[in-house]
C-alpha positions, 0 to 999 in steps of 0.5 A: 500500500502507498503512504496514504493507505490507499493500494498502488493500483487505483492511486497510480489510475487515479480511479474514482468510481471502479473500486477494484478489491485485492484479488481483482487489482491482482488479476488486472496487474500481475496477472495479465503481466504473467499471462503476457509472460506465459505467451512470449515464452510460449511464441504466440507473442512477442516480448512486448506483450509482458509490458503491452499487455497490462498497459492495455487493461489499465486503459480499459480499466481507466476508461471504465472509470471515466465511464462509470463518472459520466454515467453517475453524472447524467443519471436521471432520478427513476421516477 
């Protein structure tokens, strides 16, 4: 965990509305490294997948965030 108490995952995202708990934070970082890894070892990709790979999940994660924020905003009250 950083200084502040928070995990590294969502300070490093600056995520405001995704909330990842402990074992998905684990899935979307170490994890896609090590299925990035497991496929470069494996010849069905290249070497960049290790750092491509999980840069690609921070994205969707990231924009999901953002998503979820605008959605949150332009909701209207059900009646």
């Amino acid at each position: 965990m950083s200084s502040s108490g928070k995990p590294l995952y969502p300070t490093l995202l600056r995520l405001q509305h995704v909330h990842p708990n402990a074992w998905q934070r684990a899935v979307l970082g170490e994890g896609m490294a090590g299925v990035g890894a497991v496929a470069a070892l494996a010849d069905l990709a290249s070497a960049w997948s290790v750092v491509a790979l999980p840069l690609a999940v921070a994205v969707v994660v990231k924009a999901h965030d953002l998503l979820a924020g605008w959605l949150a905003r332009t909701a209207r009250p059900f009646p």
